[in-house]
N, C-alpha and C positions, 0 to 999 in steps of 0.2 A: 493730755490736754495742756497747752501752754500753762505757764504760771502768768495771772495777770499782773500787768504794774500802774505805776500811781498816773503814766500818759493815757495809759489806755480807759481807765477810769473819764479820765477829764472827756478823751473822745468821744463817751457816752454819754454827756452830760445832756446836750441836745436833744436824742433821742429819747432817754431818759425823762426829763423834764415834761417832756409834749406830753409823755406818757402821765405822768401826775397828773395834767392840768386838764388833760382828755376823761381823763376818769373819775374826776372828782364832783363827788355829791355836794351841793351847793344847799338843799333843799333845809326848810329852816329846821330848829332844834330849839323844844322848849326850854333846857339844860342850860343851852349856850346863850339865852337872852336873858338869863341872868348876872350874866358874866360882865362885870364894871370891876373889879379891883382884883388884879392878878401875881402871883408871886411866882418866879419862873425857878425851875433848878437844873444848874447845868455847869458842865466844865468843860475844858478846851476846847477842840474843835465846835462844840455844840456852844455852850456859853456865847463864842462867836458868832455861830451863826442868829443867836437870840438877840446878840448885840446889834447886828446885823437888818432882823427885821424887827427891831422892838418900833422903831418910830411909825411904819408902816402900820403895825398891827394896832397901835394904839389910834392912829386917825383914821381907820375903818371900821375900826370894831367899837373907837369909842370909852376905851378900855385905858386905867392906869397900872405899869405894868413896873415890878420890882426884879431882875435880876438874882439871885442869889451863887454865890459857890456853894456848890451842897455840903462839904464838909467841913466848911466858917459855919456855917448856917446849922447846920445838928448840933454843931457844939458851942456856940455865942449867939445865934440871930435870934429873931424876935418876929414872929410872925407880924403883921401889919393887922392889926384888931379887924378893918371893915372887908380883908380878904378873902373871897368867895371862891377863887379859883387857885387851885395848884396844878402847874404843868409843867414834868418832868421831861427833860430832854436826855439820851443816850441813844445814841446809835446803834450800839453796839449793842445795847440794853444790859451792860455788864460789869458796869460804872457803879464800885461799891459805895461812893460816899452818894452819888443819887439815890439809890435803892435805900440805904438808909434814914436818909431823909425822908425818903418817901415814907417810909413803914411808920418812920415816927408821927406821921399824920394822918395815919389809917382810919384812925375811929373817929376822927372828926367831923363834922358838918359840910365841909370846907368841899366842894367837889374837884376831884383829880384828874388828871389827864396824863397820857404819859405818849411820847413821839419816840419811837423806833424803828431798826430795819429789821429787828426779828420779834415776831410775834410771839414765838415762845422762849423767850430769853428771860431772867430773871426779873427785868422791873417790868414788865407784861405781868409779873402776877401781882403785883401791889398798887395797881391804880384802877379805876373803874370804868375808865374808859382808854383804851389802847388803841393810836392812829400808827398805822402802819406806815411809816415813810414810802413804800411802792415802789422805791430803786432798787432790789433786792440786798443782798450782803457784801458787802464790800471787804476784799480779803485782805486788802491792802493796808497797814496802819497808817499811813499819811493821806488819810482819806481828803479826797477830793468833789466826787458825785455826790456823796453823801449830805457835806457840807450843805452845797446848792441845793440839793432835795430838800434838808430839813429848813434853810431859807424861806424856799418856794413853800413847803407844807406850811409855817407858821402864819405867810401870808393869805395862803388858802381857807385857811379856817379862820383868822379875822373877817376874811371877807362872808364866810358862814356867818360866825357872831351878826355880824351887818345886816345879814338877810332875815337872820331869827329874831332882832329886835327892829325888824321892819326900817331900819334903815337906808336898805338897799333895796331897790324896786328891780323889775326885770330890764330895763333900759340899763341902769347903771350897771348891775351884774354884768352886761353885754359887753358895754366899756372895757372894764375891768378882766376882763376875758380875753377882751380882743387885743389890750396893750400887752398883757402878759405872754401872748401867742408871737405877738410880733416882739419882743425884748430876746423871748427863746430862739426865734429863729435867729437872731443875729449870731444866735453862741460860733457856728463855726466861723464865720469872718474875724470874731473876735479871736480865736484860736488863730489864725491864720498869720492876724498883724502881730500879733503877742511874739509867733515863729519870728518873722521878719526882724521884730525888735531886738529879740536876744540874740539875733546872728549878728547885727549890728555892733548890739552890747556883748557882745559874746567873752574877751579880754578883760574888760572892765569887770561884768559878774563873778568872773572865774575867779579874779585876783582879789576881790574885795575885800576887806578886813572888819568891815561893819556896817553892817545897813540900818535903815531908819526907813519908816513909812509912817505918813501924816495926813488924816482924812477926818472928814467933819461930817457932821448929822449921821447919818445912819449908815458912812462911810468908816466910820470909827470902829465899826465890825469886821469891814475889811481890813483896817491897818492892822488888826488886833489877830485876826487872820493871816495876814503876811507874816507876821510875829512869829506865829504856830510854823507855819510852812516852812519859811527858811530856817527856825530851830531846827526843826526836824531833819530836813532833807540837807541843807548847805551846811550847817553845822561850823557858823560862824555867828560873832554876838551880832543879833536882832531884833529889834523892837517895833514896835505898832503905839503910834500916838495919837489921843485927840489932838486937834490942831493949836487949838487955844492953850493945851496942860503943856508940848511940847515948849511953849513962849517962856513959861512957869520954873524954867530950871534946865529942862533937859538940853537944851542949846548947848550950856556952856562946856559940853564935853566933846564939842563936835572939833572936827580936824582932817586933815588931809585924807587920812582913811574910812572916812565916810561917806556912804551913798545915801543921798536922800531920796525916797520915792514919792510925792507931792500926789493925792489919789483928786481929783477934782469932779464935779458936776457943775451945773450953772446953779445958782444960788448966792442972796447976800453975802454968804461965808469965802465967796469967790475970789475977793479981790484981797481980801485979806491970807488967805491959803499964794496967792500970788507975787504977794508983798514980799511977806516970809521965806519964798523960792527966791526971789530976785537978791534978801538980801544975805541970806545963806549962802549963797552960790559962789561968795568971795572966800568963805572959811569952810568949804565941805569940799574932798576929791572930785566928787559930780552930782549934779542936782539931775533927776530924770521925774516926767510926769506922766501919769495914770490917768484920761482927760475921757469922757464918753463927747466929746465934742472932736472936731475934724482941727489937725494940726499939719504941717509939714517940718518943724523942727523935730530934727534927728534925735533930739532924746527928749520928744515929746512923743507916747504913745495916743493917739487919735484915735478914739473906736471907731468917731463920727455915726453913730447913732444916736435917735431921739430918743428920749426913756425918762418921765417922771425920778425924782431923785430919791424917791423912797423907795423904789424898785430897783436904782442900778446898781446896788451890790451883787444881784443876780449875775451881772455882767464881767464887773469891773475887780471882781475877785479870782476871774480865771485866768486872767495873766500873771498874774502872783504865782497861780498854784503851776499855770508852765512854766515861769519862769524859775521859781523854786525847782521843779522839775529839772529843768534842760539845767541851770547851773548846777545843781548837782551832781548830775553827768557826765559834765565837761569837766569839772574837778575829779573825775574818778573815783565818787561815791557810785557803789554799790548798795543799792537801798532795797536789793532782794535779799542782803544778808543781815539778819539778825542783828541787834547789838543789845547790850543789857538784856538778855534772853531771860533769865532768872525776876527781871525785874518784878514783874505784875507778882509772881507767886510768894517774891518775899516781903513785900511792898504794901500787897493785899489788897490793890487798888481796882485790880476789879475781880470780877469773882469768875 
Protein backbone atom coordinates (compact mmCIF):
# COMPACT_ATOMS: atom_id res chain seq x y z
CA UNK A 1 0.00 0.00 0.00
CA UNK A 2 1.30 3.33 -0.98
CA UNK A 3 2.43 5.60 1.93
CA UNK A 4 -0.19 8.44 1.97
CA UNK A 5 0.93 12.18 1.97
CA UNK A 6 -0.21 15.60 3.19
CA UNK A 7 -1.54 16.29 -1.07
CA UNK A 8 -3.32 13.44 -0.99
CA UNK A 9 -5.16 14.19 2.20
CA UNK A 10 -6.23 17.72 0.87
CA UNK A 11 -7.54 15.66 -2.35
CA UNK A 12 -9.98 14.02 -0.20
CA UNK A 13 -11.27 16.86 1.52
CA UNK A 14 -14.33 17.07 -0.92
CA UNK A 15 -15.27 13.79 -0.77
CA UNK A 16 -14.71 13.55 2.62
CA UNK A 17 -16.70 16.50 3.73
CA UNK A 18 -20.03 15.63 1.59
CA UNK A 19 -19.51 12.50 3.55
CA UNK A 20 -19.93 14.40 7.19
CA UNK A 21 -22.65 16.62 5.92
CA UNK A 22 -24.59 13.49 4.16
CA UNK A 23 -24.44 11.69 7.42
CA UNK A 24 -25.07 13.80 10.00
CA UNK A 25 -27.99 13.68 12.50
CA UNK A 26 -29.54 17.02 12.82
CA UNK A 27 -32.44 15.60 14.97
CA UNK A 28 -32.81 17.74 18.36
CA UNK A 29 -30.92 16.87 21.79
CA UNK A 30 -32.39 17.70 25.01
CA UNK A 31 -28.43 17.74 26.49
CA UNK A 32 -27.62 20.35 23.73
CA UNK A 33 -30.34 22.93 24.47
CA UNK A 34 -28.85 23.53 27.39
CA UNK A 35 -25.90 24.67 26.07
CA UNK A 36 -25.31 28.78 26.39
CA UNK A 37 -21.85 29.17 27.91
CA UNK A 38 -18.99 27.16 26.52
CA UNK A 39 -15.28 26.54 27.24
CA UNK A 40 -13.46 24.83 24.33
CA UNK A 41 -9.89 22.89 24.87
CA UNK A 42 -7.65 22.62 22.12
CA UNK A 43 -4.10 23.01 20.55
CA UNK A 44 -2.67 23.40 17.39
CA UNK A 45 -4.09 22.36 14.55
CA UNK A 46 -7.42 21.95 16.35
CA UNK A 47 -7.28 25.27 18.62
CA UNK A 48 -7.30 26.59 14.88
CA UNK A 49 -9.64 25.10 13.68
CA UNK A 50 -11.96 26.20 16.88
CA UNK A 51 -10.72 29.62 16.12
CA UNK A 52 -11.79 29.06 12.94
CA UNK A 53 -15.47 28.21 13.56
CA UNK A 54 -15.88 29.81 16.99
CA UNK A 55 -17.98 32.98 15.39
CA UNK A 56 -20.14 30.59 13.35
CA UNK A 57 -21.04 28.29 16.08
CA UNK A 58 -21.69 31.11 18.50
CA UNK A 59 -24.51 32.89 15.89
CA UNK A 60 -26.31 29.53 15.38
CA UNK A 61 -26.19 27.91 18.36
CA UNK A 62 -26.54 31.13 20.33
CA UNK A 63 -23.84 30.07 22.50
CA UNK A 64 -20.76 32.13 24.17
CA UNK A 65 -17.88 30.37 23.55
CA UNK A 66 -14.15 30.66 25.46
CA UNK A 67 -11.18 29.04 23.78
CA UNK A 68 -8.65 27.56 26.06
CA UNK A 69 -4.98 25.98 25.61
CA UNK A 70 -5.32 23.04 27.61
CA UNK A 71 -2.19 23.07 29.28
CA UNK A 72 -2.38 27.22 30.40
CA UNK A 73 -5.61 26.13 31.43
CA UNK A 74 -4.86 22.89 33.89
CA UNK A 75 -2.37 24.71 35.34
CA UNK A 76 -3.50 28.83 35.75
CA UNK A 77 -7.10 28.99 34.05
CA UNK A 78 -10.28 29.60 35.71
CA UNK A 79 -13.24 27.98 34.59
CA UNK A 80 -16.03 30.71 33.61
CA UNK A 81 -18.41 30.16 36.93
CA UNK A 82 -21.93 30.07 34.40
CA UNK A 83 -20.03 27.37 32.04
CA UNK A 84 -22.21 24.46 31.22
CA UNK A 85 -20.33 22.98 28.50
CA UNK A 86 -16.79 21.53 27.98
CA UNK A 87 -15.77 20.39 24.44
CA UNK A 88 -12.54 18.91 24.01
CA UNK A 89 -10.97 18.94 20.67
CA UNK A 90 -8.02 16.35 19.56
CA UNK A 91 -7.76 14.67 16.47
CA UNK A 92 -5.57 12.44 17.19
CA UNK A 93 -7.32 11.99 20.65
CA UNK A 94 -3.67 11.63 22.02
CA UNK A 95 -3.11 15.23 23.03
CA UNK A 96 -1.87 14.79 26.68
CA UNK A 97 -2.37 18.24 28.00
CA UNK A 98 -6.31 17.82 26.43
CA UNK A 99 -6.84 14.62 28.08
CA UNK A 100 -5.66 16.10 31.23
CA UNK A 101 -7.73 18.84 31.33
CA UNK A 102 -10.24 16.93 30.59
CA UNK A 103 -9.89 14.42 33.59
CA UNK A 104 -9.52 17.34 35.78
CA UNK A 105 -13.21 18.12 35.12
CA UNK A 106 -14.57 14.70 35.19
CA UNK A 107 -16.72 14.84 38.34
CA UNK A 108 -18.28 17.90 37.57
CA UNK A 109 -21.75 19.01 36.60
CA UNK A 110 -20.47 20.72 33.71
CA UNK A 111 -21.47 18.44 30.57
CA UNK A 112 -18.40 17.24 28.22
CA UNK A 113 -17.98 16.66 24.81
CA UNK A 114 -15.01 15.58 23.09
CA UNK A 115 -14.41 15.70 18.89
CA UNK A 116 -12.00 13.01 17.50
CA UNK A 117 -11.02 10.86 14.51
CA UNK A 118 -10.41 7.73 16.84
CA UNK A 119 -13.15 6.45 18.78
CA UNK A 120 -11.09 4.48 20.87
CA UNK A 121 -8.20 6.68 21.51
CA UNK A 122 -7.40 8.00 25.00
CA UNK A 123 -9.59 11.20 25.36
CA UNK A 124 -12.69 9.00 24.02
CA UNK A 125 -12.56 7.63 27.51
CA UNK A 126 -12.96 10.90 29.64
CA UNK A 127 -15.76 12.71 28.08
CA UNK A 128 -19.39 11.71 28.05
CA UNK A 129 -20.27 12.19 24.94
CA UNK A 130 -17.59 11.34 22.05
CA UNK A 131 -18.40 12.91 18.14
CA UNK A 132 -16.42 10.98 15.88
CA UNK A 133 -14.91 13.39 13.28
CA UNK A 134 -16.16 10.72 10.18
CA UNK A 135 -12.82 11.44 8.14
CA UNK A 136 -11.20 8.47 9.35
CA UNK A 137 -7.39 8.54 10.64
CA UNK A 138 -5.15 10.71 9.19
CA UNK A 139 -1.51 9.28 9.06
CA UNK A 140 -0.02 12.10 8.05
CA UNK A 141 1.19 14.79 11.02
CA UNK A 142 0.65 17.88 8.99
CA UNK A 143 -2.79 17.25 8.95
CA UNK A 144 -4.95 18.80 6.48
CA UNK A 145 -8.58 16.83 5.92
CA UNK A 146 -8.81 16.67 9.38
CA UNK A 147 -8.56 20.33 10.08
CA UNK A 148 -11.60 21.00 7.67
CA UNK A 149 -13.44 17.94 9.11
CA UNK A 150 -13.22 19.21 12.54
CA UNK A 151 -14.11 22.86 11.14
CA UNK A 152 -17.10 21.47 9.35
CA UNK A 153 -18.04 19.05 12.53
CA UNK A 154 -18.03 22.20 15.04
CA UNK A 155 -20.42 23.91 12.68
CA UNK A 156 -22.59 20.88 12.45
CA UNK A 157 -23.38 20.60 15.86
CA UNK A 158 -23.94 24.32 16.45
CA UNK A 159 -26.28 23.95 13.90
CA UNK A 160 -27.76 20.76 16.15
CA UNK A 161 -27.61 23.23 19.32
CA UNK A 162 -30.14 25.41 16.87
CA UNK A 163 -32.55 22.83 16.27
CA UNK A 164 -32.63 21.46 20.12
CA UNK A 165 -33.42 24.94 21.36
CA UNK A 166 -35.93 25.20 18.60
CA UNK A 167 -34.12 27.89 16.92
CA UNK A 168 -33.89 26.44 13.80
CA UNK A 169 -37.19 25.31 12.04
CA UNK A 170 -36.97 22.63 9.03
CA UNK A 171 -36.86 25.72 6.38
CA UNK A 172 -33.81 27.03 7.93
CA UNK A 173 -32.02 23.71 8.43
CA UNK A 174 -32.59 23.42 4.61
CA UNK A 175 -30.79 26.62 4.13
CA UNK A 176 -28.08 25.84 5.97
CA UNK A 177 -27.60 22.54 4.33
CA UNK A 178 -27.86 23.53 1.09
CA UNK A 179 -25.16 26.57 1.38
CA UNK A 180 -22.81 24.03 3.02
CA UNK A 181 -23.30 21.42 0.08
CA UNK A 182 -22.73 24.11 -2.44
CA UNK A 183 -19.31 25.75 -0.33
CA UNK A 184 -17.98 21.83 -0.52
CA UNK A 185 -18.57 21.32 -3.84
CA UNK A 186 -16.46 24.24 -4.69
CA UNK A 187 -13.39 22.41 -2.85
CA UNK A 188 -11.89 21.02 -6.12
CA UNK A 189 -11.81 24.35 -8.31
CA UNK A 190 -10.43 25.90 -5.19
CA UNK A 191 -7.74 23.22 -5.43
CA UNK A 192 -7.23 23.79 -8.94
CA UNK A 193 -6.67 27.82 -8.86
CA UNK A 194 -4.56 27.44 -5.53
CA UNK A 195 -2.32 24.77 -8.26
CA UNK A 196 -2.17 27.66 -10.84
CA UNK A 197 -1.26 30.22 -8.24
CA UNK A 198 1.79 28.60 -6.77
CA UNK A 199 3.05 27.86 -10.34
CA UNK A 200 2.93 31.31 -10.90
CA UNK A 201 4.31 32.14 -7.26
CA UNK A 202 6.40 29.26 -7.60
CA UNK A 203 10.32 31.32 -7.27
CA UNK A 204 8.92 33.78 -4.99
CA UNK A 205 7.46 30.75 -2.29
CA UNK A 206 10.60 28.80 -2.72
CA UNK A 207 12.88 31.61 -1.85
CA UNK A 208 11.12 33.38 0.88
CA UNK A 209 12.60 34.14 3.99
CA UNK A 210 9.39 35.06 6.01
CA UNK A 211 5.94 35.07 5.65
CA UNK A 212 3.08 36.69 7.23
CA UNK A 213 -0.85 35.98 6.84
CA UNK A 214 -3.52 38.57 8.04
CA UNK A 215 -7.33 37.68 8.24
CA UNK A 216 -10.28 39.07 10.14
CA UNK A 217 -13.50 37.52 11.82
CA UNK A 218 -13.36 34.05 11.66
CA UNK A 219 -10.66 34.22 9.10
CA UNK A 220 -8.16 34.66 11.96
CA UNK A 221 -8.26 30.75 12.23
CA UNK A 222 -7.04 30.58 9.02
CA UNK A 223 -4.11 33.00 9.44
CA UNK A 224 -3.35 31.10 12.69
CA UNK A 225 -3.54 27.95 10.35
CA UNK A 226 -1.20 29.08 7.75
CA UNK A 227 1.05 29.83 10.85
CA UNK A 228 0.70 25.89 11.79
CA UNK A 229 1.22 24.82 8.10
CA UNK A 230 4.17 26.68 6.72
CA UNK A 231 5.97 25.93 10.47
CA UNK A 232 5.55 22.65 9.82
CA UNK A 233 6.08 21.87 6.21
CA UNK A 234 8.42 25.10 4.83
CA UNK A 235 10.08 25.50 7.79
CA UNK A 236 10.81 29.19 7.55
CA UNK A 237 9.66 31.93 10.32
CA UNK A 238 5.80 32.16 9.88
CA UNK A 239 3.14 33.80 11.45
CA UNK A 240 -0.72 34.07 11.38
CA UNK A 241 -2.28 37.55 12.44
CA UNK A 242 -5.56 39.13 13.39
CA UNK A 243 -5.68 42.01 11.15
CA UNK A 244 -6.30 44.79 13.65
CA UNK A 245 -3.13 43.18 16.49
CA UNK A 246 -0.87 42.90 13.22
CA UNK A 247 -1.36 47.31 13.11
CA UNK A 248 -0.42 46.95 17.00
CA UNK A 249 3.34 46.38 16.57
CA UNK A 250 3.92 43.64 14.47
CA UNK A 251 4.41 45.91 11.15
CA UNK A 252 7.48 47.21 12.39
CA UNK A 253 9.65 44.30 11.60
CA UNK A 254 8.59 43.96 8.20
CA UNK A 255 11.16 44.22 5.20
CA UNK A 256 12.13 43.19 1.98
CA UNK A 257 12.04 39.57 2.87
CA UNK A 258 8.63 39.35 3.74
CA UNK A 259 5.58 37.87 2.04
CA UNK A 260 2.39 39.08 3.13
CA UNK A 261 -0.70 36.96 2.53
CA UNK A 262 -3.92 39.53 3.08
CA UNK A 263 -6.84 36.45 3.60
CA UNK A 264 -10.11 38.51 2.55
CA UNK A 265 -14.18 38.08 2.47
CA UNK A 266 -16.68 40.90 1.73
CA UNK A 267 -17.30 42.37 4.99
CA UNK A 268 -16.93 46.10 6.84
CA UNK A 269 -13.29 44.77 7.90
CA UNK A 270 -12.69 44.86 4.01
CA UNK A 271 -11.47 47.93 3.13
CA UNK A 272 -9.59 48.35 6.10
CA UNK A 273 -7.69 44.62 5.48
CA UNK A 274 -7.21 46.62 1.86
CA UNK A 275 -5.82 49.67 3.25
CA UNK A 276 -3.10 47.92 5.18
CA UNK A 277 -2.26 45.75 1.68
CA UNK A 278 -1.85 48.90 -0.28
CA UNK A 279 0.12 50.52 2.32
CA UNK A 280 2.56 47.64 3.07
CA UNK A 281 3.15 46.77 -0.20
CA UNK A 282 5.86 49.67 -0.40
CA UNK A 283 7.97 48.08 2.80
CA UNK A 284 7.27 44.10 2.26
CA UNK A 285 9.11 41.88 -0.80
CA UNK A 286 5.34 40.90 -2.12
CA UNK A 287 2.01 41.46 -0.81
CA UNK A 288 -0.31 38.46 -2.23
CA UNK A 289 -4.18 38.05 -1.43
CA UNK A 290 -6.38 35.12 -0.41
CA UNK A 291 -9.94 36.72 -1.79
CA UNK A 292 -13.30 34.17 -2.02
CA UNK A 293 -14.24 37.05 -4.47
CA UNK A 294 -13.19 36.83 -8.39
CA UNK A 295 -9.98 38.79 -9.21
CA UNK A 296 -7.62 38.81 -12.30
CA UNK A 297 -4.47 40.32 -10.58
CA UNK A 298 -1.61 38.03 -10.67
CA UNK A 299 -1.03 37.90 -7.00
CA UNK A 300 -4.40 38.13 -6.25
CA UNK A 301 -5.95 34.55 -5.53
CA UNK A 302 -9.89 34.77 -6.65
CA UNK A 303 -11.73 31.78 -5.55
CA UNK A 304 -14.71 33.68 -6.95
CA UNK A 305 -17.18 31.94 -5.13
CA UNK A 306 -20.25 33.04 -3.04
CA UNK A 307 -20.15 31.67 0.61
CA UNK A 308 -21.39 33.64 3.81
CA UNK A 309 -18.20 34.77 5.86
CA UNK A 310 -18.67 32.49 8.70
CA UNK A 311 -18.33 29.58 6.46
CA UNK A 312 -15.42 30.55 4.27
CA UNK A 313 -12.69 29.16 6.34
CA UNK A 314 -13.91 25.85 4.96
CA UNK A 315 -12.59 27.12 1.80
CA UNK A 316 -10.02 29.69 2.06
CA UNK A 317 -7.83 27.47 4.27
CA UNK A 318 -6.98 25.05 1.59
CA UNK A 319 -4.83 27.08 -0.34
CA UNK A 320 -2.52 27.54 2.51
CA UNK A 321 -2.54 24.01 3.21
CA UNK A 322 -1.43 23.41 -0.98
CA UNK A 323 0.57 25.92 -0.82
CA UNK A 324 2.36 25.00 2.21
CA UNK A 325 2.45 21.77 0.56
CA UNK A 326 3.71 22.47 -3.06
CA UNK A 327 6.40 24.97 -1.41
CA UNK A 328 7.70 22.69 0.58
CA UNK A 329 8.40 20.39 -2.27
CA UNK A 330 9.93 22.67 -4.36
CA UNK A 331 12.40 23.57 -1.63
CA UNK A 332 13.27 19.87 -1.22
CA UNK A 333 11.62 19.03 1.92
CA UNK A 334 10.98 15.66 2.29
CA UNK A 335 8.07 15.54 4.71
CA UNK A 336 7.76 11.69 4.52
CA UNK A 337 10.85 11.82 6.78
CA UNK A 338 10.69 12.07 10.35
CA UNK A 339 12.36 14.78 12.14
CA UNK A 340 12.49 15.23 16.02
CA UNK A 341 11.44 11.43 15.97
CA UNK A 342 12.14 11.20 19.77
CA UNK A 343 10.07 14.20 20.36
CA UNK A 344 6.45 13.29 21.54
CA UNK A 345 8.09 10.34 23.79
CA UNK A 346 10.46 12.66 25.57
CA UNK A 347 8.23 15.64 25.45
CA UNK A 348 5.34 13.61 26.75
CA UNK A 349 3.07 15.59 24.84
CA UNK A 350 0.98 13.08 23.68
CA UNK A 351 0.39 9.88 24.93
Amino acid sequence: MATMTMLDYINQEQEALTKILNDYDFSSDFKLAKMHTVTILATGSSYNACLSAKIAFEEIADVSITIEEPYNFNHYGRLIKSTDTIIGVSQSGKSASTIDAMKKLANSEIQQIVLTSDEKSPIAQVADQVIDLNMGIETVGFVTKGFSATVLQLILLAIKVGVSKAQIDEGRLKELKQELHEIISNIQSVIDKSNAFFENHEQLLKLGGRFVALGYGPNWGTAKEFETKFTETVRRPSQGFELEAYMHGPYLEADWEHTLFFIETPSSNQARSQALADYMNEYVGTVLKVTTEKSSDQNVLGLDVSVSEIFSPLLLIIPFQLLAYRTATAKGIDLSKRIFDDFDSVLKSKI
